[in-house]
PyMOL commands that place a pseudoatom at each C-alpha (Angstrom):
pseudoatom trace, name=CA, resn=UNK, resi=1, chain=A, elem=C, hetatm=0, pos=[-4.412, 226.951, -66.846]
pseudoatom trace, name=CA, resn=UNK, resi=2, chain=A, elem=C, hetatm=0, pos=[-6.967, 229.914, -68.202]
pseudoatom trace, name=CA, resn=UNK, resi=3, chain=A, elem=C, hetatm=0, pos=[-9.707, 227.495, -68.772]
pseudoatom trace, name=CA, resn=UNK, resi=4, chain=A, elem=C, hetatm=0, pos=[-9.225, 226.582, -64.972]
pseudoatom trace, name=CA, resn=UNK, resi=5, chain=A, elem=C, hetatm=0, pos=[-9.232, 230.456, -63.974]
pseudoatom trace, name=CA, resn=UNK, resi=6, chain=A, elem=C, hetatm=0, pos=[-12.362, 231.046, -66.218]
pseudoatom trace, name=CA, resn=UNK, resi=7, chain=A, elem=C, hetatm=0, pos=[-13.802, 228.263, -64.804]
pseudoatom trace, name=CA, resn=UNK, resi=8, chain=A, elem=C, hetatm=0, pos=[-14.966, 226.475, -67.689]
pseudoatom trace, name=CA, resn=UNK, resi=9, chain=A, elem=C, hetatm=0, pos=[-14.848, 223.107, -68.015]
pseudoatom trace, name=CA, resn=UNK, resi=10, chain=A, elem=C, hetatm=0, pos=[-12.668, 221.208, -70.899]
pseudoatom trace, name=CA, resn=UNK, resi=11, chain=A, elem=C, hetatm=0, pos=[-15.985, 220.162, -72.400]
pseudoatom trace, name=CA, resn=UNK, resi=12, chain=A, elem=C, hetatm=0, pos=[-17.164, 223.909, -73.662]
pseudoatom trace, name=CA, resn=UNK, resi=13, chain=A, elem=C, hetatm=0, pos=[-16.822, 222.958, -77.475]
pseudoatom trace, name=CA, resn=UNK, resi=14, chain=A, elem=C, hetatm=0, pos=[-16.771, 226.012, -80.011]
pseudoatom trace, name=CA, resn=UNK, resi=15, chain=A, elem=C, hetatm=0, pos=[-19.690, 227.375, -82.026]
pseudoatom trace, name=CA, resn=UNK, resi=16, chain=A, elem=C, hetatm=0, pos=[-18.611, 225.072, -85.018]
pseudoatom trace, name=CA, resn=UNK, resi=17, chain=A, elem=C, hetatm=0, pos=[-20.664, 226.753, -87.651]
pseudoatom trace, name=CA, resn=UNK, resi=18, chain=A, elem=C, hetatm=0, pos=[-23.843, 228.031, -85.039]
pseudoatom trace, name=CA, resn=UNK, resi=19, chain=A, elem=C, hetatm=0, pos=[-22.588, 231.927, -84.736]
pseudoatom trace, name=CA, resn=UNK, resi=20, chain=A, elem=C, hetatm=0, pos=[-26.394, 232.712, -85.530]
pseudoatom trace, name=CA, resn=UNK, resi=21, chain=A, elem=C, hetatm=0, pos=[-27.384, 230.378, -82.370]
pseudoatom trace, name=CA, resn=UNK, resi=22, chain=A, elem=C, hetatm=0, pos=[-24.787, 232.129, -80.127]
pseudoatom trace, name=CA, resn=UNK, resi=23, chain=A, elem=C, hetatm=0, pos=[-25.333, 235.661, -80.912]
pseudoatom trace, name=CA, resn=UNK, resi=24, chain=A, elem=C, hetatm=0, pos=[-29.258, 234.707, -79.980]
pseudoatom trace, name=CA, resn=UNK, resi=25, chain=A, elem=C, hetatm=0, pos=[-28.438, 232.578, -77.071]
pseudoatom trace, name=CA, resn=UNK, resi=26, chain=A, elem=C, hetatm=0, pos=[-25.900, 235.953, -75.319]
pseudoatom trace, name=CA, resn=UNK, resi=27, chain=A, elem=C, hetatm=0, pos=[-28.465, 238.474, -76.193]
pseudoatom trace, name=CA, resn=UNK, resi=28, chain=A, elem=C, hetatm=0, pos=[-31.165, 236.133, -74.500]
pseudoatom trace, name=CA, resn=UNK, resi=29, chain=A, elem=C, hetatm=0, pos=[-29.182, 235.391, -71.392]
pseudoatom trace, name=CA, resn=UNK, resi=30, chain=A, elem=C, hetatm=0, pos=[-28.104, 239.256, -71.267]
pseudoatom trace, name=CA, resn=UNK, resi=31, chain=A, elem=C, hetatm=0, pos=[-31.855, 240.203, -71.519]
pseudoatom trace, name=CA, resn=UNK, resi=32, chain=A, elem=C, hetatm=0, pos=[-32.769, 237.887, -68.775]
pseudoatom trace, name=CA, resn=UNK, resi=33, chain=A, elem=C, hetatm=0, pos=[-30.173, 238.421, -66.114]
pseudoatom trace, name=CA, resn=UNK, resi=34, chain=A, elem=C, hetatm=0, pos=[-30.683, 242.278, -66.278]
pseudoatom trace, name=CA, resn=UNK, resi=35, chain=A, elem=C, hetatm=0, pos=[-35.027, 241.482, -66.042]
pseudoatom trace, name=CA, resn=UNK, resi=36, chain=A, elem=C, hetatm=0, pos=[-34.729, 239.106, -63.226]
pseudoatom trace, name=CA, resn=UNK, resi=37, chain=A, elem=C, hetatm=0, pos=[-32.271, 242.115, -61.758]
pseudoatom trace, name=CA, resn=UNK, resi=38, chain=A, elem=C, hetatm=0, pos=[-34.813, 244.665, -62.368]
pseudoatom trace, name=CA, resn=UNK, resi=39, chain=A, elem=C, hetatm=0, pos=[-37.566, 242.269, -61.178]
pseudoatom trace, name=CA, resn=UNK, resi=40, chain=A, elem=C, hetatm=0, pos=[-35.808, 242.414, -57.539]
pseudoatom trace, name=CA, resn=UNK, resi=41, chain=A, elem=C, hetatm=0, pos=[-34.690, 238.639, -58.172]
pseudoatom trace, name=CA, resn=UNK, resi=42, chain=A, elem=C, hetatm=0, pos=[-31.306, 239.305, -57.017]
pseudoatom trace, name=CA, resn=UNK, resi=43, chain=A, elem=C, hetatm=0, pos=[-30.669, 235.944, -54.860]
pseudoatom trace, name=CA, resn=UNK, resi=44, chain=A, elem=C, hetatm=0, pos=[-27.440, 234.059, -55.776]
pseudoatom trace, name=CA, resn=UNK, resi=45, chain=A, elem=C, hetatm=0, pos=[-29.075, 231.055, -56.660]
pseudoatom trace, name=CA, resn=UNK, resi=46, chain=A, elem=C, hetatm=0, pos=[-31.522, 232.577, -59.484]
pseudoatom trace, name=CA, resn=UNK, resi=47, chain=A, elem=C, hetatm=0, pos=[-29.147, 234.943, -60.297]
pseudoatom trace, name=CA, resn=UNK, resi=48, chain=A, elem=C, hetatm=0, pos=[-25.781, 232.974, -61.007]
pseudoatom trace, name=CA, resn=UNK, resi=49, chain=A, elem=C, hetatm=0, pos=[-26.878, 229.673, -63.147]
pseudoatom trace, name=CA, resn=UNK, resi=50, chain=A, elem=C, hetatm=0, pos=[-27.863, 232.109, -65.783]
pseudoatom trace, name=CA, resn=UNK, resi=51, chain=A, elem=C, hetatm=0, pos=[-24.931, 233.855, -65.668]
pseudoatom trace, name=CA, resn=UNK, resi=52, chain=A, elem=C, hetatm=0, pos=[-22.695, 231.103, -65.966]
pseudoatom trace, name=CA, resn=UNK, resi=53, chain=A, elem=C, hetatm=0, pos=[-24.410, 229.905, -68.960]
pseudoatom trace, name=CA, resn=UNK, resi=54, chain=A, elem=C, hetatm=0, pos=[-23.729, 233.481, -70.497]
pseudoatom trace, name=CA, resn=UNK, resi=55, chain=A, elem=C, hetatm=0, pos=[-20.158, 233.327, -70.065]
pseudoatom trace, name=CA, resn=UNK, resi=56, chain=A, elem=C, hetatm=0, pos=[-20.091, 229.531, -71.138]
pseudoatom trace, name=CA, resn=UNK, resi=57, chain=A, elem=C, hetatm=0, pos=[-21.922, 230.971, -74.494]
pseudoatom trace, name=CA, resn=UNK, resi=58, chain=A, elem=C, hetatm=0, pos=[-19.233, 233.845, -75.136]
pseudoatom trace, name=CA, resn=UNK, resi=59, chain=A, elem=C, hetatm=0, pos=[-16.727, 231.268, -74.642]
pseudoatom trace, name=CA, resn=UNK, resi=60, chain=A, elem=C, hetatm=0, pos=[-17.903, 228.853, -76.876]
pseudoatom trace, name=CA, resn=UNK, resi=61, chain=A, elem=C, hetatm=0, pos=[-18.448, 231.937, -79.877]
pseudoatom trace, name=CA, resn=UNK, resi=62, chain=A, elem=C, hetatm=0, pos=[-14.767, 231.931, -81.545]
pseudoatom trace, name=CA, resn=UNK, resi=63, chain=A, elem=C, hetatm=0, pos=[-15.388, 235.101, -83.395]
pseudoatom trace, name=CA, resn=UNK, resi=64, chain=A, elem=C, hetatm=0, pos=[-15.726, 237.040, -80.003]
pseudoatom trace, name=CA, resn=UNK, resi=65, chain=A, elem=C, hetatm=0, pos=[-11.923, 238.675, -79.209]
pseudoatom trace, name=CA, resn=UNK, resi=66, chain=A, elem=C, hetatm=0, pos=[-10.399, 236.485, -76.173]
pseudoatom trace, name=CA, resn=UNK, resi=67, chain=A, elem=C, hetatm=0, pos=[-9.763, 240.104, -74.581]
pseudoatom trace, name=CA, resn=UNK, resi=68, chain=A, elem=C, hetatm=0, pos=[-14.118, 241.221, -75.034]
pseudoatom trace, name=CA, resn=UNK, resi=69, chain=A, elem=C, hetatm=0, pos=[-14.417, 243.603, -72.510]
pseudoatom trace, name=CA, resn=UNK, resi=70, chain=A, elem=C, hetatm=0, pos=[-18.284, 241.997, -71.851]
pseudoatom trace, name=CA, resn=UNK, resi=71, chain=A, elem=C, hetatm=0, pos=[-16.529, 238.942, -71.087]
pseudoatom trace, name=CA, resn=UNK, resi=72, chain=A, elem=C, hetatm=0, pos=[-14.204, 240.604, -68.526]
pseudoatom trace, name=CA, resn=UNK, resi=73, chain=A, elem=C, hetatm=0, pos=[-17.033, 242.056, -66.763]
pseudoatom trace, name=CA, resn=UNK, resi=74, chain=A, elem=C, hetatm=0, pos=[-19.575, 238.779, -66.197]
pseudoatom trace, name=CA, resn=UNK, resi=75, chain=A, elem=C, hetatm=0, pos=[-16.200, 236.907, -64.858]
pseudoatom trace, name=CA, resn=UNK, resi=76, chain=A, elem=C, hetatm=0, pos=[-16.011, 239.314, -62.642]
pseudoatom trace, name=CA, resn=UNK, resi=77, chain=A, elem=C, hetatm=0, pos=[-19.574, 239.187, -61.306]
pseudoatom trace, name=CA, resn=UNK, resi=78, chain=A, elem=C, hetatm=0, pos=[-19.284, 235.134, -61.403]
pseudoatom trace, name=CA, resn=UNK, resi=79, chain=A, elem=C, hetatm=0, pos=[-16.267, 235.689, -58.870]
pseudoatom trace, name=CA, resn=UNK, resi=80, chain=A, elem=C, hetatm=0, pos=[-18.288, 237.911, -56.735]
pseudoatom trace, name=CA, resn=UNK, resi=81, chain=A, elem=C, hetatm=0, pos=[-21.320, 235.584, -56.997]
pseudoatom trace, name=CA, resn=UNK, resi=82, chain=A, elem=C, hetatm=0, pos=[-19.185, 232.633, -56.235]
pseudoatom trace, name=CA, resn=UNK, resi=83, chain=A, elem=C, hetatm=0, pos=[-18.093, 233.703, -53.243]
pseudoatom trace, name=CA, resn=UNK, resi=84, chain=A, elem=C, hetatm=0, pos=[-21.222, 233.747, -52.328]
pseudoatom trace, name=CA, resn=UNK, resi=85, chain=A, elem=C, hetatm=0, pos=[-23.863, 231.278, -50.372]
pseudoatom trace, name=CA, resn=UNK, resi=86, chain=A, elem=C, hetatm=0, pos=[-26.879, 230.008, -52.600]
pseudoatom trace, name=CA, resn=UNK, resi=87, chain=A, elem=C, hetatm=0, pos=[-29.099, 232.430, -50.297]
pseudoatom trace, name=CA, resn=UNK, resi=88, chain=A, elem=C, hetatm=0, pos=[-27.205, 235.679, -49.970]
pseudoatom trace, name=CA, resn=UNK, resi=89, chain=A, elem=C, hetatm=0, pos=[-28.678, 238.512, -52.027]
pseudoatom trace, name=CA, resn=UNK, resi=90, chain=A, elem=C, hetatm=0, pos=[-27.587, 241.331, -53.213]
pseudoatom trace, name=CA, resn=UNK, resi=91, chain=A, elem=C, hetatm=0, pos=[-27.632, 244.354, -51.925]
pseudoatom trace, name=CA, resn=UNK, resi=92, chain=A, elem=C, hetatm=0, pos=[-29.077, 247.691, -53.811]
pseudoatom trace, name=CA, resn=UNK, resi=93, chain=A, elem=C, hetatm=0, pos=[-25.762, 248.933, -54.877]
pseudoatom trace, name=CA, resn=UNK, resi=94, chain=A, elem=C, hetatm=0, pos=[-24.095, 245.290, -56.070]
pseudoatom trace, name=CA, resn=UNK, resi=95, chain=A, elem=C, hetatm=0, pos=[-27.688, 245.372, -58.258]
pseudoatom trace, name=CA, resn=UNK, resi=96, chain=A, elem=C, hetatm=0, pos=[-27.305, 248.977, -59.481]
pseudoatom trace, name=CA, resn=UNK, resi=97, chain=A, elem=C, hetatm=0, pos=[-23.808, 248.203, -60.402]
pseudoatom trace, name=CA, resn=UNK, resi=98, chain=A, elem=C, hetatm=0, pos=[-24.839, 244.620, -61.756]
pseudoatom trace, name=CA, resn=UNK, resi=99, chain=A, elem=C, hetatm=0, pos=[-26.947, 246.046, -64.092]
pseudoatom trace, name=CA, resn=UNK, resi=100, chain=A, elem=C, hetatm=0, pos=[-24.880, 248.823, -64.941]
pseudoatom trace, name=CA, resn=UNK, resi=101, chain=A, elem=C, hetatm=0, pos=[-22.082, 246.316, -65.899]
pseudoatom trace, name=CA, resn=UNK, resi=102, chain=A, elem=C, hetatm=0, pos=[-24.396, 244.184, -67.830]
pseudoatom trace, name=CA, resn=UNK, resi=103, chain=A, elem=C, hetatm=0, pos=[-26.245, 247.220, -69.755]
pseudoatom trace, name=CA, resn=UNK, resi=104, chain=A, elem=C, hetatm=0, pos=[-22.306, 247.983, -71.219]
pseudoatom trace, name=CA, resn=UNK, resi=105, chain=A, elem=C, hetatm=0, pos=[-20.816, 244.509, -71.888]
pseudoatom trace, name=CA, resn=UNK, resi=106, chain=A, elem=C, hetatm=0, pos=[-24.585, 244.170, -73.688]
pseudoatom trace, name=CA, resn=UNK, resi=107, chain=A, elem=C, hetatm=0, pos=[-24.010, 247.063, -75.743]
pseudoatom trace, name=CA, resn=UNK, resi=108, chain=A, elem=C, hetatm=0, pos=[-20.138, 246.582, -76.296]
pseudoatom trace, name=CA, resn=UNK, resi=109, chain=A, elem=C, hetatm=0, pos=[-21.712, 243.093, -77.777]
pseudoatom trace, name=CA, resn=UNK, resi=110, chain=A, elem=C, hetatm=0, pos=[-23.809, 245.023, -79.922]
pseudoatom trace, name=CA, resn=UNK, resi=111, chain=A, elem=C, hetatm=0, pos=[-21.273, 247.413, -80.990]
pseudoatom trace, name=CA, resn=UNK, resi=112, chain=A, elem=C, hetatm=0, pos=[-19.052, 244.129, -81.767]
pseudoatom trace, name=CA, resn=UNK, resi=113, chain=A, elem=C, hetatm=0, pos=[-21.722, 242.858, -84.244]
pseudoatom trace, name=CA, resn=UNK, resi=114, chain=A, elem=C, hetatm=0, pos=[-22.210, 245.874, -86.170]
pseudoatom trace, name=CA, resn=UNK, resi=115, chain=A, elem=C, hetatm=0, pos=[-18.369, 246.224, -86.319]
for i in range(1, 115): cmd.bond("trace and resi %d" % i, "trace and resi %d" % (i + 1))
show_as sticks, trace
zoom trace
């Protein structure tokens, strides 16, 4: 039932020895959702595939805590962005607080690997 809620699907396999591959894959897809949000690309279509493929990353690393507050935060924006058509945009203050959101699950991630 909390795959379904995540919506992941029952293929997502675990890291299975690639932790170096994950941690480079999140900090990639972190870097690129906050650019293309600072680039004014902020269409739900450009915006939410890369997203998704963040949170199916933190899924699939099993030394991130099932309750990582980073991984709390881009559900949420997949929620918002799913309710979504593929053309809506957002709007200055869903980017500010996009970003915002973003900048601290990035640097709770950070603080997670140095812990």
């Amino acid at each position: 039932m909390e795959r379904i809620k995540e919506d992941r699907p029952i293929t997502i396999k675990d890291d299975k020895g690639n932790l170096n591959r994950c941690i480079a894959d999140i900090v990639s897809l972190f870097i690129t959702v906050m650019d293309k949000l600072r680039l004014e690309i902020r269409a739900m279509d450009e915006i939410q595939p890369d997203l998704r493929e963040l949170m199916e990353t933190m899924n699939r690393m099993s030394h991130l805590p099932p309750d990582f507050e980073g991984r709390q935060k881009v559900s949420q924006w997949l929620q918002t962005l799913s309710g979504m058509s593929a053309s809506d945009e957002l709007d200055d203050s869903q980017v500010r607080q996009m970003l915002f959101d973003l900048e601290s699950a990035y640097n709770a991630f950070n603080r997670f690997l140095h812990s």
